[in-house]
C-alpha positions in Angstrom: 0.0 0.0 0.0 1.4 3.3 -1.0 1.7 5.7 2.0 2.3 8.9 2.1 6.1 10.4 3.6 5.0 10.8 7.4 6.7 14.2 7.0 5.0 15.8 3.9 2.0 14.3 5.7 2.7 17.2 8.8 4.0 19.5 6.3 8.0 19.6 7.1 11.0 18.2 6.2 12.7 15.4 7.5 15.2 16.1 10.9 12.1 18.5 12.3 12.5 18.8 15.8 10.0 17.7 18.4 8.3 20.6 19.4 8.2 21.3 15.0 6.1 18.0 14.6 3.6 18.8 18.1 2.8 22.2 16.8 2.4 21.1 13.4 0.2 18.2 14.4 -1.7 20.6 16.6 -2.3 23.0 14.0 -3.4 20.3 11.3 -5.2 18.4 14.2 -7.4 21.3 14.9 -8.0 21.8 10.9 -9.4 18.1 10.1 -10.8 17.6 13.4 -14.3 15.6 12.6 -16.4 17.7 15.2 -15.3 21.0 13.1 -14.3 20.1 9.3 -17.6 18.4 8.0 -16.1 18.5 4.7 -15.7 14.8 2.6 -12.7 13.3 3.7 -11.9 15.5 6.5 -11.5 12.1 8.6 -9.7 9.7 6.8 -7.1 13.3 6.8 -7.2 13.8 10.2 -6.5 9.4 10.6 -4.1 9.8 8.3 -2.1 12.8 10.5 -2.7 11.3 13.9 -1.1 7.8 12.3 2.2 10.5 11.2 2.1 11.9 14.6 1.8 8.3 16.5 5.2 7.4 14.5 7.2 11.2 14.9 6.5 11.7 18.2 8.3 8.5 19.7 11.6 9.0 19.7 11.9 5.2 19.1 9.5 4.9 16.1 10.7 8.1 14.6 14.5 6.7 14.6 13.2 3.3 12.5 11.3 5.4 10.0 13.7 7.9 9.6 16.0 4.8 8.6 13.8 2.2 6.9 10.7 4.1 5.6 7.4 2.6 6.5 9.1 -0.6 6.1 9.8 0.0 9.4 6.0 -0.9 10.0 5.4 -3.7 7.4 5.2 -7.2 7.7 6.5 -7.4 11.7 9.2 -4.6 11.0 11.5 -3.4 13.1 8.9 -1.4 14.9 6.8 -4.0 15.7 4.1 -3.4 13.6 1.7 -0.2 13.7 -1.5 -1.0 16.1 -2.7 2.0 16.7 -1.0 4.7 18.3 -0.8 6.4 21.7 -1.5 9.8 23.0 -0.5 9.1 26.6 2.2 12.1 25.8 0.2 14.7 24.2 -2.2 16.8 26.1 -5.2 16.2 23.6 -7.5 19.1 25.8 -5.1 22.0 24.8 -6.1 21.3 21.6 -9.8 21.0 21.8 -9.7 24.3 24.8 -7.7 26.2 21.5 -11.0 25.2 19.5 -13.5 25.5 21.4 -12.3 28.1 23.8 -12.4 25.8 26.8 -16.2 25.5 26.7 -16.3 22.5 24.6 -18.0 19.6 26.2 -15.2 16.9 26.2 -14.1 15.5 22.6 -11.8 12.9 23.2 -10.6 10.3 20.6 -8.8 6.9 20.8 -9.6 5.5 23.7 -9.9 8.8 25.8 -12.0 11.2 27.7 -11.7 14.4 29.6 -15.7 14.8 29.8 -17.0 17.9 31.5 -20.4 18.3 32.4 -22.4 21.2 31.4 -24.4 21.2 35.0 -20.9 22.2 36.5 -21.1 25.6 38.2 -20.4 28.3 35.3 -19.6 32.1 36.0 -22.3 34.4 34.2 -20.5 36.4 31.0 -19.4 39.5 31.4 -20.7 42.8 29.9 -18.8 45.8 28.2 -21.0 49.3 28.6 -19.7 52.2 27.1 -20.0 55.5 28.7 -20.2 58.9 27.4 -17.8 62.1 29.2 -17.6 65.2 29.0 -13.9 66.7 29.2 -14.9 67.7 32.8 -16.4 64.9 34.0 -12.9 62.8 32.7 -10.5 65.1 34.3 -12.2 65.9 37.8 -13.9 62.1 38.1 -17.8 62.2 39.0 -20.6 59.7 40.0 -22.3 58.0 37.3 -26.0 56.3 37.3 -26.0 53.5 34.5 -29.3 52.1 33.5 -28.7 48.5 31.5 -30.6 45.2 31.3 -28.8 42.1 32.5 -29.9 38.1 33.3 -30.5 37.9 37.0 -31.3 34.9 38.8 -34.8 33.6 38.4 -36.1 34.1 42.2 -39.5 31.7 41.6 -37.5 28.9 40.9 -33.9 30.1 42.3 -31.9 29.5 38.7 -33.5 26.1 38.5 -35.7 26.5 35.6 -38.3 24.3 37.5 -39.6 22.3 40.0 -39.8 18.5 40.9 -36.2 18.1 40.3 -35.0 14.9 38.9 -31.9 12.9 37.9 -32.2 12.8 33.9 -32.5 8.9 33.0 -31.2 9.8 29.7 -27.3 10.6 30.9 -27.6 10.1 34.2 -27.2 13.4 35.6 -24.1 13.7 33.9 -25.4 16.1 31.0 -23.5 14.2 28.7 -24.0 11.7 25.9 -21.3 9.5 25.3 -21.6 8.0 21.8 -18.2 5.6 20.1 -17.1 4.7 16.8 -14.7 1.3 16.0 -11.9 2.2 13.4 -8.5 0.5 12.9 -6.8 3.3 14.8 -8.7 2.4 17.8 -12.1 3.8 19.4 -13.2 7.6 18.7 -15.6 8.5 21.7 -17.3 12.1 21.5 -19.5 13.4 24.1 -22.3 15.7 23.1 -25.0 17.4 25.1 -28.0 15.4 26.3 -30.6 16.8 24.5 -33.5 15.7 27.4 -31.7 18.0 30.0 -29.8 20.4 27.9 -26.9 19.4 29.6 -28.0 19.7 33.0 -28.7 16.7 34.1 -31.5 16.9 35.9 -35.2 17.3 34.7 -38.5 18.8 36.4 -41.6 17.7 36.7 -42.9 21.4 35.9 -41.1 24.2 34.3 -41.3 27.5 36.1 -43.4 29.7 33.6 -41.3 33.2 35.1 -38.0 32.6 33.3 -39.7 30.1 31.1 -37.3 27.0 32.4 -34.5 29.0 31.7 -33.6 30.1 35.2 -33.0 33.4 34.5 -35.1 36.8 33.8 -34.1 40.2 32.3 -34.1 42.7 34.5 -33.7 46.6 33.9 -31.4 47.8 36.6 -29.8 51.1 37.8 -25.4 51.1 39.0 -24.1 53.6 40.1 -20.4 53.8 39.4 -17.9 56.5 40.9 -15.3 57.6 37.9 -11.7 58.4 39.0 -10.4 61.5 37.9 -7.7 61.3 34.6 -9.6 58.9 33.0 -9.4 59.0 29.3 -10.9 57.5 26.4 -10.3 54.1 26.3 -10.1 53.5 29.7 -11.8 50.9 31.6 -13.7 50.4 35.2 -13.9 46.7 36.3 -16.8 46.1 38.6 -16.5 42.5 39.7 -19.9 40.7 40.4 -22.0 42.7 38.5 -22.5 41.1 35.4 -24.8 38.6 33.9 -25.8 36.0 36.3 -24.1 32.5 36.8 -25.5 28.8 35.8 -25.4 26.0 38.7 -24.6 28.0 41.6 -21.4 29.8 39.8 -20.5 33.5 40.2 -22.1 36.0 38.5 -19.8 38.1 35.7 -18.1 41.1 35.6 -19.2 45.0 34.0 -16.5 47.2 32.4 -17.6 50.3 31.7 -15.2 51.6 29.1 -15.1 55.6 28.6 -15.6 58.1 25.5 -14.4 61.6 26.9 -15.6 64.8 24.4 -13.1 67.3 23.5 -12.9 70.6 25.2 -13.3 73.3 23.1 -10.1 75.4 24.6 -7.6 72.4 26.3 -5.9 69.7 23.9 -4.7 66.6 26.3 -2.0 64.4 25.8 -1.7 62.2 28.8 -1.8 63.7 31.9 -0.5 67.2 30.4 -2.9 69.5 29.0 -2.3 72.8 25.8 -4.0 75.4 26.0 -3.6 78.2 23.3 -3.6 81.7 24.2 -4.1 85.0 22.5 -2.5 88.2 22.9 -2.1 91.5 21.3 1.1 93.0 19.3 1.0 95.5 22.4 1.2 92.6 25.2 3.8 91.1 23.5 6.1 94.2 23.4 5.5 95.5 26.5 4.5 92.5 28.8 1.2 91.8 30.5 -0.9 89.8 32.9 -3.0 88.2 31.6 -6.6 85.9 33.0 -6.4 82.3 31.5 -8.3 79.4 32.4 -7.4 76.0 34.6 -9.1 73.0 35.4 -8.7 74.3 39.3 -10.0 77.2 38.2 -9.1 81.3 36.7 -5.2 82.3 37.5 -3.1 85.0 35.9 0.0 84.1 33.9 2.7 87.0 33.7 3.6 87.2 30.4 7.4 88.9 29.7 7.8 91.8 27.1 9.2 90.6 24.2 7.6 87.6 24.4 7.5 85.7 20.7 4.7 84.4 18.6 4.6 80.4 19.3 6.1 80.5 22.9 5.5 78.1 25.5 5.1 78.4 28.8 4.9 76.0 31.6 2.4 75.9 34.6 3.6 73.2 36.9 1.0 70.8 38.4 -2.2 72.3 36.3 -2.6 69.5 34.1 -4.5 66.2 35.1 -4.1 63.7 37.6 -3.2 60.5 36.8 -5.3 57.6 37.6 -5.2 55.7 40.6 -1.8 58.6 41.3 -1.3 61.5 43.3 0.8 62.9 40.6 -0.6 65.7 38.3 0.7 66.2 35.0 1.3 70.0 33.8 -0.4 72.2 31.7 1.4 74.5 28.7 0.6 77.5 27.5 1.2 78.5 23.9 1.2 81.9 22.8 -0.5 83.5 20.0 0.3 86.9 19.0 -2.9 88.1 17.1 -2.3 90.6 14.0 -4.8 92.7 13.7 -6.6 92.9 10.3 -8.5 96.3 10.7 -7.3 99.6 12.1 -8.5 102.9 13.3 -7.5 105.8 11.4 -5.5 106.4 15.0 -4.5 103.2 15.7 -2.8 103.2 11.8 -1.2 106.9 13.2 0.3 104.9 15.9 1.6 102.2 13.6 2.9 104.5 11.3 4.6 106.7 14.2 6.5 103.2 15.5 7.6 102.2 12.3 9.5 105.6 12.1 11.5 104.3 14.8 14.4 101.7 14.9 13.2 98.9 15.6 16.2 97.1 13.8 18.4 96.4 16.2 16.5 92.7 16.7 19.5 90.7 16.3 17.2 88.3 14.2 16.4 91.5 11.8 20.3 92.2 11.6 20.9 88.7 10.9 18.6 88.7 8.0 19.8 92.1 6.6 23.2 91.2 6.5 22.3 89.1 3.4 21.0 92.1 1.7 
C-alpha cells in the first residue's frame, strides 16, 4: 500500500525537531478535526495525521522510520508493527480548549475522555458598557447612574428553571451523551449534550413559567459607578460581580464600563498634560502683561514677559490632570498667540505709522537677516 512520507503528511521536512512535529500536528489536528471540518474526507485526513504523529512523536519509532521508511512498520518490522497509536504524551484538551475556547463539552478520541459536564457551576458572562464624558467629568472624576438590562437569577425557581427536580435517566445526571465509533486506529468516543436536560442533568416535573425553564429573567437595573479623575478615552472600570448571572450555583460576571471623553473646546490633552492656546495682542507682546487664562482648578493669571515671541511656551507646573489611581498631576502649557490685527483705526494706523519711524532694527534676528542684503 502506497503511503504517504509521514513528514510531507505534517507538512515539514525530515530532521524536524519535536516541538516542530507537536505544533504542526496541533495546527493540522485542529484543521481536520471531525467535530469542526464536516467536509468529505476530512476524517480519513485527520487518521491519516494522527497515524504520522503516532510514528514522529516517539523517539523510538521516529529513529526506524527515519531509517527504513514505512518498512519499518510492514510485515513485523522493526517497529513491531503499527497498532494504533498512543497519545498518553500529548495533552489532547489544549487542543480541543484552543478550538473550542475551553467550553467544549469533552471531545476525546482513541480511547480517551476528559468529559465535563455542562451542570458544573459556570460564571455568568461578562458585559462591556460604554459611557459617554464630558472633558470635565474625565478630568475631575464624578458619579455615574447606569441604566442597563442584564440576566439575573430567576427568584421563583432560584436558577433552577423548574420544580420536581430529577436525575435525567437519559445521561444520568451527567449532562453528557457519550456515543463511540470502532476504526482501525482504535475507538473515537465524542460526548455531546444530552438533549433531554440540555446538559443539566436533571429534569422537572414542571417548568417555572417566570423565566420560562431558563432560570434566568431580564431585568432593567440602575449602578451607580464612581469615575476616578484622569480617565481618558479608552479607559476601563472593572466592577466584579456585577454582570450577567451564573449557571449552577457559579458567580455572576463582571461589567466594564469603558469611557468616550468629548473634546474641550479650549484644552488639547495628551496624557496627563494639557495645551492650552492663548491669544494676545502686538502691544502685550512688546510691553508684557498679565494676563486671566483658564485652569481645570480654576481662573489664574499668567505673567507674560515683554518681548515675548509668537509660538512660545510656557509652563504651569502641576495644572494638568491627575493621573489615575496617582497623586501625581501632570502640567499644563501654555502656547502663545500673537494676534495681528486685520483692521485699524484711522489712530491706531497713526500709531503704527509713528512706530515704524523708529528703529526697531536692532532685533538681532532682523540684523541677521539684513546682512544678506
Amino acid at each position: 500500500m502506497n503511503k504517504k512520507d509521514y513528514y510531507e503528511v505534517l507538512g515539514l521536512q525530515k530532521g524536524a525537531s519535536d516541538e516542530d512535529i507537536k505544533r504542526a500536528f496541533r495546527k493540522l489536528a485542529k484543521q481536520y478535526h471531525p467535530d469542526v471540518n464536516k467536509d468529505p474526507g476530512a476524517e480519513e485526513k485527520f487518521k491519516e495525521i494522527g497515524e504520522a504523529y503516532s510514528v514522529l512523536s516517539d523517539s523510538e519509532k521516529k529513529r526506524q522510520y527515519d531509517q527504513f521508511g514505512h518498512a519499518a512498520f510492514q510485515n513485523g518490522g522493526g517497529a513491531g508493527g503499527f497498532g494504533g497509536f498512543s497519545t498518553e504524551d500529548f495533552d489532547f484538551s489544549s487542543i480541543f480548549d484552543d478550538l473550542f475556547g475551553g467550553g467544549f463539552g469533552g471531545f476525546s478520541s482513541f480511547g480517551g475522555s476528559r468529559g465535563r459536564s455542562a451542570n458544573r457551576p459556570q460564571k455568568g458572562r461578562d458585559r462591556l458598557i460604554n459611557v459617554d464624558l464630558s472633558f470635565e467629568e474625565a478630568v475631575k472624576g464624578c458619579k455615574k447612574e447606569i441604566s442597563l438590562e442584564l440576566d439575573e437569577e430567576c427568584d421563583e425557581c432560584s436558577g433552577k428553571g423548574g420544580f420536581g427536580e430529577t436525575t435525567c435517566s437519559a445521561c444520568n445526571g451527567r449532562g453528557r451523551i457519550i456515543e463511540e465509533q470502532r476504526s482501525f486506529l482504535g475507538i473515537f468516543q465524542t460526548e455531546t449534550t444530552c438533549k433531554t436536560c440540555n446538559g443539566r442533568g436533571k429534569t422537572y416535573e414542571r417548568k417555572c413559567n417566570h423565566c420560562k425553564g431558563t432560570g434566568h429573567i431580564r431585568t432593567k437595573k440602575k449602578i451607580e459607578i464612581n469615575i476616578p479623575e484622569g480617565v481618558d478615552t479608552g479607559h476601563q472600570l472593572k466592577i466584579t460581580g456585577k454582570g450577567e448571572a451564573g449557571y449552577n450555583g457559579g458567580p455572576n460576571g463582571d461589567i466594564y464600563f469603558e469611557f468616550k471623553v468629548k473634546n474641550s473646546p479650549i484644552f488639547e490633552r495628551d496624557g496627563i498634560d494639557l495645551y492650552l492656546t492663548v491669544p494676545i495682542t502686538i502691544t502685550d507682546a512688546v510691553l508684557g502683561c498679565k494676563k486671566e487664562i483658564p485652569t481645570t482648578d480654576g481662573n489664574v493669571y499668567l505673567e507674560i514677559k515683554a518681548g515675548t515671541q509668537n509660538g512660545s511656551k510656557l509652563k504651569l507646573k502641576g495644572k494638568g490632570v491627575k493621573g489615575v489611581n496617582s497623586l501625581r498631576k501632570g502640567d499644563m502649557y501654555v502656547i502663545i498667540h500673537v494676534v495681528i490685527p486685520t483692521k485699524l483705526s484711522r489712530e491706531q494706523k497713526k500709531l503704527m505709522d509713528n512706530l515704524r519711524d523708529t528703529n526697531l532694527e536692532n532685533d538681532s534676528e532682523i540684523k541677521k537677516f539684513n546682512q544678506y542684503l
